[in-house]
C-alpha positions as CSV (number, residue, x, y, z in Angstrom):
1,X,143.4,6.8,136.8
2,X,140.6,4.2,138.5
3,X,137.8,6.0,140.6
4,X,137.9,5.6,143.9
5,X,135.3,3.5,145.1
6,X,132.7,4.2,147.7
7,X,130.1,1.9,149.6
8,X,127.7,2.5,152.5
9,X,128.9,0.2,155.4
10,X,126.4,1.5,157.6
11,X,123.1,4.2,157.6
12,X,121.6,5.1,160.9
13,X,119.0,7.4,161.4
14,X,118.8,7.1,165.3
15,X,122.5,8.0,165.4
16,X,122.3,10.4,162.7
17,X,125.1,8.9,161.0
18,X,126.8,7.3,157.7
19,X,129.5,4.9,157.9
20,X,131.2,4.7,154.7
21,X,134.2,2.8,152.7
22,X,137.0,3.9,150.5
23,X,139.4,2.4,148.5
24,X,141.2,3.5,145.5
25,X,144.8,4.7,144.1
26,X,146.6,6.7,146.8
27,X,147.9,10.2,145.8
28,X,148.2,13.3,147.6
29,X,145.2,14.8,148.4
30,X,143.0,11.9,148.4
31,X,141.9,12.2,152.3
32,X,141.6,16.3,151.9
33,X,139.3,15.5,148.8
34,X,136.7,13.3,150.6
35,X,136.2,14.8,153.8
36,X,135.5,18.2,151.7
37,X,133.5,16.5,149.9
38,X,131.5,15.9,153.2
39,X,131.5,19.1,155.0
40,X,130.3,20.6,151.7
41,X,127.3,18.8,151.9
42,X,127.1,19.5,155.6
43,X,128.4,16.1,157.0
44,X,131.5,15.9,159.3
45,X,134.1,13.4,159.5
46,X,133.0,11.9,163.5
47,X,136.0,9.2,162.8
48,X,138.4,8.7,160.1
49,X,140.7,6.1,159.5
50,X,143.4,5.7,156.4
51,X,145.5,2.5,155.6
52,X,148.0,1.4,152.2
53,X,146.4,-1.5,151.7
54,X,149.1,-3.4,148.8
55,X,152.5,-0.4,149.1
56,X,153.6,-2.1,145.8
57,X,150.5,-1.1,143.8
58,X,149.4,2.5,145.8
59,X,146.0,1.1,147.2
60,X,144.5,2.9,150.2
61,X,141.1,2.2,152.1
62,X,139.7,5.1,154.1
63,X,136.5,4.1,156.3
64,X,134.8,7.5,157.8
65,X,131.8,7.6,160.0
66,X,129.8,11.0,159.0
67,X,127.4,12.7,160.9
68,X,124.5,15.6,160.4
69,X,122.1,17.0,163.2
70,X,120.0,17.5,159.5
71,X,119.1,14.3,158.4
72,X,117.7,15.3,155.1
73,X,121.8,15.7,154.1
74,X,122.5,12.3,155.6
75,X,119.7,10.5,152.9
76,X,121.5,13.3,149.7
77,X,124.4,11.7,150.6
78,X,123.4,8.7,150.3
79,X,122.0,8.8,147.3
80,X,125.1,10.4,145.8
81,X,127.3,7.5,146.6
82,X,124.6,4.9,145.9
83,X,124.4,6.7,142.1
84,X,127.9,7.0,142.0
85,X,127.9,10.9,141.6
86,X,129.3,11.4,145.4
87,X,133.0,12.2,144.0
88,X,133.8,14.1,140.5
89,X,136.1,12.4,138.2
90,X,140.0,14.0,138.6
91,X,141.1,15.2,135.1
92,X,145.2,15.7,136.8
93,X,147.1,11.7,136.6
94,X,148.6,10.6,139.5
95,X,152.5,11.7,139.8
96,X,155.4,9.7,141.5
97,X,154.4,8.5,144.9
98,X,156.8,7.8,147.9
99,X,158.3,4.3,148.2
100,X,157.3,4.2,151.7
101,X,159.7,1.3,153.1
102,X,162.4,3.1,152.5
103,X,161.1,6.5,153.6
104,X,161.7,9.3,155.8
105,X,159.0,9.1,158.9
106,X,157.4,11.1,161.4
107,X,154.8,10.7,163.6
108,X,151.9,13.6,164.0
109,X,149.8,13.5,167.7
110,X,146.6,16.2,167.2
111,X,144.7,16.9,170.2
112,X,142.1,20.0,170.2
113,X,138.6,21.2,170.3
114,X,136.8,20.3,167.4
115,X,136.5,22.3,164.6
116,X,135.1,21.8,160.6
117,X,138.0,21.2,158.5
118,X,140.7,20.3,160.9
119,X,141.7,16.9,158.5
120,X,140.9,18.6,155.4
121,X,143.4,21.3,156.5
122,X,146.2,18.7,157.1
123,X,145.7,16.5,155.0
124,X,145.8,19.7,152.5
125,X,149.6,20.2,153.9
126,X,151.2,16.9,154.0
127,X,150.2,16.5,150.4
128,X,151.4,19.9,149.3
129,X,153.3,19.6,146.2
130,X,157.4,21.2,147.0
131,X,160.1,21.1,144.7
132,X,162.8,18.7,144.8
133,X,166.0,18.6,142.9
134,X,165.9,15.6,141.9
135,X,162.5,14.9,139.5
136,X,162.2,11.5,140.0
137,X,161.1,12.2,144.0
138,X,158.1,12.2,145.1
139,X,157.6,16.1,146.3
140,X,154.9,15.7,148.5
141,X,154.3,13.8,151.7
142,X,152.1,10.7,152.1
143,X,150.3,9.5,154.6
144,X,150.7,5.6,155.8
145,X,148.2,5.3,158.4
146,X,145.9,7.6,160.0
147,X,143.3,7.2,162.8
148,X,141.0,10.4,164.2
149,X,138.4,10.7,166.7
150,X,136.1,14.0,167.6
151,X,134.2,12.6,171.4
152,X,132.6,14.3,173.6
153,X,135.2,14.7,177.1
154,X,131.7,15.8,178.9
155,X,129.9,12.7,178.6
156,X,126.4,12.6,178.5
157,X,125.7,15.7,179.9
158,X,127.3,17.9,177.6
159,X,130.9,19.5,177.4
160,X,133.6,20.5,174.5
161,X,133.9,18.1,171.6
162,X,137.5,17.4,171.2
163,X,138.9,15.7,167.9
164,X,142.0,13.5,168.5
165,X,144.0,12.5,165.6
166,X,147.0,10.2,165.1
167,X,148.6,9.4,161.7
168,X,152.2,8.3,160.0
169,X,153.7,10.5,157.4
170,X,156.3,9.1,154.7
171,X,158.6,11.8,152.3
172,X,160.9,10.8,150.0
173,X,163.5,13.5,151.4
174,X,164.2,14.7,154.8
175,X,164.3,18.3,153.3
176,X,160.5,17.3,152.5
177,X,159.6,16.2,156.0
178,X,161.1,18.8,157.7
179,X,159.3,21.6,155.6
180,X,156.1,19.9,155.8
181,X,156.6,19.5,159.8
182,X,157.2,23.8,160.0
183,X,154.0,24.4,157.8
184,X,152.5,22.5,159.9
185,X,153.7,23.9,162.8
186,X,153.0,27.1,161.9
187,X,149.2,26.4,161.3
188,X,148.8,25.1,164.5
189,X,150.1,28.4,165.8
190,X,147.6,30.7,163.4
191,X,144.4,28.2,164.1
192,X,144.9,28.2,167.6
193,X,145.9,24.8,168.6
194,X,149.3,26.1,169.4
195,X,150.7,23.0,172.0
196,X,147.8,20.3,170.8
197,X,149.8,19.4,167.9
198,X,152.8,17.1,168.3
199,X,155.5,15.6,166.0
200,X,157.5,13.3,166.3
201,X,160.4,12.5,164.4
202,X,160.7,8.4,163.3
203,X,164.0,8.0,161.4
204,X,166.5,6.0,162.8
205,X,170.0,7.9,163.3
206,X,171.4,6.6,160.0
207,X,168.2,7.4,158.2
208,X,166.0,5.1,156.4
209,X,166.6,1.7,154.9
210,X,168.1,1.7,151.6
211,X,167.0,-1.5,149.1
């Protein structure tokens, strides 16, 4: 499997912040894996987004925008992408990935006071290997596109940091979709975010293309 690739788009002191790039095979996991790989080293994920880049070939890009109130973290950081040793090499192969044209879709709107570990957590349960009867699915979900945002609704004099996220989620199966949608479901309920998660469903009524 290639490594991912990571370069420093952007390093900003006054902002406290590191703007950094992505790309790499897609596989489940991928997102959950680099924005731990953050908060371990005490940076959050301020913005996030996630594109396929070539569908035929499984390329993503990822661009996040990290911050730190301790800037000592910020320059680690830094150095461990400039040296290469930011991400550890993945000894598991990639598996079978979902042919996303002619996938099931559904549409997930997150809105709720910021908290660490809020894409980390999904991302951790849309790319949750399930089992499938057939072995030649893909038994996890994948995500297609993906935009989040933690602001500030106060403004300049202070108030609740809320983290906004929108993203498109492909499964090979409907059974797929629709038990990654309850488990998803049910950790909005145990986190708290109850009615700030939405889903929406994105199939048409005679299900997805067929090529």
């Amino acid at each position: 499997m290639c490594a991912d690739r990571v370069e420093i788009k952007n390093f900003d002191l006054s902002s406290k912040s590191l703007d950094i790039k992505v790309h790499g095979h897609d596989r489940p996991g991928v997102i959950a894996r680099i924005t731990a790989r953050l908060e371990e080293n005490r940076l959050y994920p301020a913005s996030i987004t996630f594109n396929l880049t070539l569908p035929s070939e499984d390329e993503y890009e990822m661009e996040i925008l990290a911050k730190s109130a301790d800037t000592g973290k910020l320059h680690e950081v830094k150095s461990l992408i400039e040296t290469g040793a930011f991400l550890k090499s993945e000894a598991k192969e990639a598996g079978i990935n979902v042919h996303w044209p002619t996938s099931y879709m559904f549409h997930i709107a997150l809105f709720t006071p910021d908290s660490p570990g809020l894409t980390d957590r999904l991302a951790d349960i849309v790319g949750k290997e399930r089992q499938v009867e057939n072995p030649r699915s893909c038994p996890h979900g994948s995500f297609v596109h993906m935009v989040g945002i933690t602001y500030n609704s106060g403004g300049p004099q202070g108030g609740t940091a809320y983290y906004s996220l929108r993203a498109n989620v492909a499964t090979q199966t409907l059974a797929i979709q629709e038990e990654i949608v309850a488990h998803l479901a049910e950790w909005a309920k145990r986190s708290g975010i109850g009615d700030g998660l939405w889903i929406r469903d994105l199939n048409p009524l005679n299900g997805p293309p067929r090529f």
